[in-house]
C-alpha positions in Angstrom: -18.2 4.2 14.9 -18.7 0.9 16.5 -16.1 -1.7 16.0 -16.6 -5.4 16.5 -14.6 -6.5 19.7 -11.9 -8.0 19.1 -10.6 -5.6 16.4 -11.4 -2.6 18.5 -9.0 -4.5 21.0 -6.3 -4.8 18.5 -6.8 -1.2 17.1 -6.3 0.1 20.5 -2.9 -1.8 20.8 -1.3 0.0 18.0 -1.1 3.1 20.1 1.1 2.3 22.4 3.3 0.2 19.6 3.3 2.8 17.6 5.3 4.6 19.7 7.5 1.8 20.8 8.2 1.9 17.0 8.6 5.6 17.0 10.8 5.9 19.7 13.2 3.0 18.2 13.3 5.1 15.0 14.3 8.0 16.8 16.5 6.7 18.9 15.0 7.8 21.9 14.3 3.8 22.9 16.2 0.2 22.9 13.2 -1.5 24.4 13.0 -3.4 21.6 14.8 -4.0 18.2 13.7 -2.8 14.6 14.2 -6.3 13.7 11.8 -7.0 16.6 9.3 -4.5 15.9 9.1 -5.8 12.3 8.6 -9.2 13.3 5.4 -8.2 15.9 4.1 -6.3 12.6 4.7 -9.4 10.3 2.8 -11.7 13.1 0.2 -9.0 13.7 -1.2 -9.1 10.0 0.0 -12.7 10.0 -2.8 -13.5 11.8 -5.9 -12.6 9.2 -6.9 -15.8 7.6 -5.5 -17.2 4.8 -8.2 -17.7 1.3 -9.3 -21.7 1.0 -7.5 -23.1 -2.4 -4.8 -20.4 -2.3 -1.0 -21.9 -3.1 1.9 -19.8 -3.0 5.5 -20.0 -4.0 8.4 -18.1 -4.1 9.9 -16.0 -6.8 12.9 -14.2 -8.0 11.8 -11.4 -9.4 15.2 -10.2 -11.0 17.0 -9.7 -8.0 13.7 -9.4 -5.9 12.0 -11.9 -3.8 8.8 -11.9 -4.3 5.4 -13.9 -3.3 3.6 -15.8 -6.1 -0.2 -16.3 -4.9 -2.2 -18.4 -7.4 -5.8 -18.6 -6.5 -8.2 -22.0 -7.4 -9.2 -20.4 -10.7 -7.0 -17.7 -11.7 -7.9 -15.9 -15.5 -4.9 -17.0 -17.7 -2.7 -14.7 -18.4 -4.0 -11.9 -15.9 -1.5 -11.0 -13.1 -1.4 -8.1 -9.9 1.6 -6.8 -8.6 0.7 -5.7 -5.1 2.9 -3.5 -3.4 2.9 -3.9 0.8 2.1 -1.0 3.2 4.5 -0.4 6.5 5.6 3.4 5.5 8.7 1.4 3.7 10.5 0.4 6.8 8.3 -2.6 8.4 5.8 -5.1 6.4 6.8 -8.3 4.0 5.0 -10.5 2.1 4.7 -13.3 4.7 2.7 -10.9 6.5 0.3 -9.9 3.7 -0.4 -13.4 2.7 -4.2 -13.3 4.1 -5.1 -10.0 2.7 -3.3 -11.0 -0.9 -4.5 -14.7 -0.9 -8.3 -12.9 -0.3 -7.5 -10.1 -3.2 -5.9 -13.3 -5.4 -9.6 -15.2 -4.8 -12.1 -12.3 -5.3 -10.3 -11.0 -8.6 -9.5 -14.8 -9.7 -5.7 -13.0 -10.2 -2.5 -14.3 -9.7 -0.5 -12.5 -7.7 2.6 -11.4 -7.1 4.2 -9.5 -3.9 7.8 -8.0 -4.1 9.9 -8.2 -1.1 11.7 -5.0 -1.4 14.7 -3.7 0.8 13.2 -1.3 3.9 15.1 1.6 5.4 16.7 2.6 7.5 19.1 -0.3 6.0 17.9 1.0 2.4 16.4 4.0 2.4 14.7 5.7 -0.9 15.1 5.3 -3.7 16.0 1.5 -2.9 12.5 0.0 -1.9 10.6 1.7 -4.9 13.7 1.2 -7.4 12.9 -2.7 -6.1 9.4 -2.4 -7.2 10.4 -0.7 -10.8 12.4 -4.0 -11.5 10.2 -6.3 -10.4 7.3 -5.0 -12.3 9.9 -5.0 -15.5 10.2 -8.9 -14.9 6.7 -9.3 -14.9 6.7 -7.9 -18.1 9.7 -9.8 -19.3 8.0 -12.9 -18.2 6.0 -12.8 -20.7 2.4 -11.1 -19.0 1.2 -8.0 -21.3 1.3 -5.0 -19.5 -2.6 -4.3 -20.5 -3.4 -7.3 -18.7 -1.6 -6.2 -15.1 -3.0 -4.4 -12.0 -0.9 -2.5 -9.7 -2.7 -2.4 -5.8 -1.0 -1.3 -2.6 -2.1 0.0 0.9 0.1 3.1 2.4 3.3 3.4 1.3 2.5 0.4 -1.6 -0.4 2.4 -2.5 2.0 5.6 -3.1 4.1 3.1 -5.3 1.0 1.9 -6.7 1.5 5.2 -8.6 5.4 6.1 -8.2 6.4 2.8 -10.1 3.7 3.8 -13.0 5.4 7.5 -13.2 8.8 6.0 -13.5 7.7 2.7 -15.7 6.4 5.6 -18.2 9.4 7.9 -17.5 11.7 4.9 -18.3 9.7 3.8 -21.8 7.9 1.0 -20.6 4.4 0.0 -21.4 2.2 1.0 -18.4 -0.1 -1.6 -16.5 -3.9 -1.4 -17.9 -5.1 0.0 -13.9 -4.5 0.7 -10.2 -5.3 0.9 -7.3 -4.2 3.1 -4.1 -5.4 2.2 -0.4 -5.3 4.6 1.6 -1.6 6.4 0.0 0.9 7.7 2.1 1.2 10.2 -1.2 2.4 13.4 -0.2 5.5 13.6 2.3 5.8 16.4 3.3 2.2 16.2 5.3 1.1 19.8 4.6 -2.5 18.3 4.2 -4.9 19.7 6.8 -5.7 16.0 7.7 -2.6 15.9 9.4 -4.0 18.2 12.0 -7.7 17.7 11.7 -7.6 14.1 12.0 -4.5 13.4 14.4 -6.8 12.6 17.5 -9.4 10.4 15.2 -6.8 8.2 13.2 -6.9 4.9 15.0 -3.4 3.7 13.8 -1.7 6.9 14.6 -4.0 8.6 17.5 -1.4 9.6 20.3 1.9 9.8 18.5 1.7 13.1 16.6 5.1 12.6 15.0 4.8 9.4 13.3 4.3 9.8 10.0 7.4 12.3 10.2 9.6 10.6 11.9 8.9 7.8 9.4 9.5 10.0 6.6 12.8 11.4 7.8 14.1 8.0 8.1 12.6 6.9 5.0 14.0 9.9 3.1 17.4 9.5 4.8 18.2 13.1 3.4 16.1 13.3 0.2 13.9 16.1 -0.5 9.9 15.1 0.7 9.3 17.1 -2.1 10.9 14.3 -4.8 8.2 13.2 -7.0 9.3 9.3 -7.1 8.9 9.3 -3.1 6.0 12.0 -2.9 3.9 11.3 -6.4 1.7 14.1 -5.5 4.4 16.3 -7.1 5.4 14.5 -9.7 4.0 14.5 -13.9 1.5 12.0 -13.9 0.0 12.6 -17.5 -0.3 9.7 -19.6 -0.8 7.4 -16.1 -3.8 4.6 -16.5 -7.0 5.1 -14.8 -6.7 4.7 -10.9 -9.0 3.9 -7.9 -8.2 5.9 -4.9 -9.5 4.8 -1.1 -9.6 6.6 1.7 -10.9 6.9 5.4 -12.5 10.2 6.3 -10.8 9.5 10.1 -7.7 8.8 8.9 -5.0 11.6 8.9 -4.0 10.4 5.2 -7.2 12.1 4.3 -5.2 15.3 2.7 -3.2 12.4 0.9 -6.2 11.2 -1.2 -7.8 14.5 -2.1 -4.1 15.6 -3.1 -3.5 12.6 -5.5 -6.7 12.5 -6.8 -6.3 16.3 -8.0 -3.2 16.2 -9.1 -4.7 12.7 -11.4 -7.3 14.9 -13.1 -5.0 17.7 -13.5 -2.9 15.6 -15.9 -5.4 14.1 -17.5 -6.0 10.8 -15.6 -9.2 8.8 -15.3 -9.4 8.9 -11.3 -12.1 7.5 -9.0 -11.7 8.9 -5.3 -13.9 7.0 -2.7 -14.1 8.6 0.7 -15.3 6.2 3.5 -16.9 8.2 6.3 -15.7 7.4 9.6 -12.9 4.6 8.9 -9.4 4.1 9.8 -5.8 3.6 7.8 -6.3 0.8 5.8 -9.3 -0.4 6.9 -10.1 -2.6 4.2 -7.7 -5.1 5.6 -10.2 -6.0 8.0 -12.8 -7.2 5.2 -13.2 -10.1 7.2 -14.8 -8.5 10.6 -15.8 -5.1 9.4 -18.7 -5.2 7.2 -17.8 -1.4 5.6 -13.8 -3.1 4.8 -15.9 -5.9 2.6 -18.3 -3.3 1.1 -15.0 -1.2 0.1 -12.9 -4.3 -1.4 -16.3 -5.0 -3.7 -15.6 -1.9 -5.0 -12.1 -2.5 -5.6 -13.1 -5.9 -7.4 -15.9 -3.9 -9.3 -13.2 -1.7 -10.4 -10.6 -3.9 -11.4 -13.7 -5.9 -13.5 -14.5 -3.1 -15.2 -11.4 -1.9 -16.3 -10.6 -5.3 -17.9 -14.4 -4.9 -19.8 -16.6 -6.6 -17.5 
C-alpha cells in the first residue's frame, strides 16, 4: 500500500509515540506526562480540517460535557451520538471536531460527542457508564430513539455496541442503527490478528504490548472477559442493525470478525466490511486517502438506508 506523503510521515510517528505512551502507562517512563501525551493526541487529530458551515456548542449532557455539532442543513429531529476512540484513556471531543464536523455534513446530522471520564483517573465502568447517561439525555431531550445513530472508532466503536446492550438491559428504547470503526471489541485479544498482524498494523507496529497494557489499565482489575467492556461476550439479541469496519492490516482484525459473529448469533442485522490492506481507523483520513472516503460513503449509504432512503 502506497500512502500519500505526508500521512505516511505522520503514520510512521505513531511508533515511536506509541511507546512513549506505553511506557508512561507502565511506568517504565516520566519522559513525558499522561496529561502530556493526551494533549499531543488531542493536537495530532486536531489538525484534520474542520467541515465549511459547521457550528458547535457546548452541552451538558446530564453530568456529561458533551460537543454539539450542527451542520448547514441538518434533518430535523435526526441526531448521532458519536462516541471517540483513544482505547478510553486519551481522545476528547476538541480533538474529533474535523472528523465529526465531516460525519455531521455528509449525513446532514446533528451531532453530539460526550466527553467521558478516561482512566487510569476513571477506569471501567466510568467512561462507558458516561456514555449510557448521556445517550439517556438525548432521549430525554426530546429526540426519538428511532431517529438516533450511535458511531464510534476503537474503543467508541466497542461502545457503539456496549451502550446499546446496556440501554436494552436497562429498559430503554434502542437507537434505530450503528455503527463500529474499527472496535477494540474483544479484550482479552485472543484473536489471531493480534499475532498475524502485529508487524503490519501501522498504529501499533513495534510495540507488541499495547493494546494490553492499555487494557490492564483500562480494566483496573475487572475481568476482560466482562461483557459491558468486552461486547463480544455479552447478549446482544434484540440490538438494531449494525455496520461493522475493519482494516485487513490492522491487528483489530480478530475484533471485527468476533463482533460480527457473535451479531448474527443473536439475531442481529450485521454488515461486516473488510478493507484490504488498511490501518486502525483509517477512515479518519477520508480527506488524503481516497480508500478512507470510499469507506465513509459506505457508512453514509448505511446510515441512509437504515432511516429508508
Amino acid at each position: 500500500m502506497t500512502l500519500p506523503g505526508p500521512l505516511a510521515e505522520r503514520l510512521a510517528s505513531m511508533g515511536p509515540m506509541m511507546q512513549i505512551f506505553v511506557d508512561t502507562l507502565s511506568g517504565a517512563s516520566t519522559e513525558m506526562s499522561l496529561d502530556e501525551l493526551r494533549a499531543i493526541h488531542r493536537s495530532g487529530l486536531g489538525a484534520m480540517p474542520v467541515a465549511e458551515g459547521v457550528t458547535f456548542g457546548q452541552v451538558d449532557m446530564a453530568g456529561v460535557p458533551g460537543l454539539h455539532v450542527i451542520p448547514p442543513n441538518p434533518i430535523e429531529g435526526r441526531a448521532l451520538l458519536y462516541f471517540h476512540g483513544g482505547a478510553y484513556i486519551v481522545g476528547d471531543p476538541e480533538g474529533y471536531k474535523g472528523f465529526v464536523s465531516f460525519i455531521a455534513t455528509v449525513t446532514n446530522m446533528a451531532v453530539f460527542v460526550p466527553h467521558y471520564r478516561l482512566a487510569p483517573e476513571h477506569p471501567f465502568p466510568q467512561p462507558i457508564d458516561d456514555c449510557v447517561t448521556a445517550y439517556r439525555w438525548l432521549l430525554e431531550r426530546g429526540v426519538a430513539s428511532d431517529q438516533i445513530i450511535f458511531m464510534g472508532d476503537s474503543a467508541g466503536g466497542a461502545l457503539t455496541v456496549s451502550v446499546m446492550s446496556i440501554a436494552k438491559s436497562m429498559g430503554l428504547p434502542l437507537p434505530l442503527a450503528g455503527v463500529a470503526l474499527s472496535p477494540w471489541a474483544n479484550l482479552t485479544h485472543s484473536g489471531s490478528s493480534m499475532q498475524t498482524r502485529a508487524d503490519r498494523d501501522l498504529i501499533h507496529a513495534g510495540v507488541p504490548d499495547a493494546l494490553q497494557t492499555m487494557a490492564r489499565v483500562f480494566l483496573a482489575g475487572a475481568p476482560a472477559e466482562h461483557p459491558n467492556a468486552s461486547p463480544v461476550f455479552g447478549d446482544l439479541s434484540g440490538l438494531p442493525p449494525i455496520m461493522i469496519q475493519v482494516g485487513e492490516a490492522e491487528q483489530l482484525l480478530s475484533d471485527g470478525f468476533q463482533l460480527s459473529e457473535r451479531l448474527a448469533e443473536h439475531g442481529v442485522r450485521v454488515t461486516l466490511e473488510v478493507w484490504p490492506e488498511m490501518f486502525h481507523g483509517w477512515q479518519m483520513y477520508h480527506g488524503e486517502l481516497e480508500d478512507a472516503a470510499a469507506a465513509m460513503r459506505t457508512v453514509v449509504s448505511f446510515i441512509n438506508a437504515s432511516f429508508g432512503g
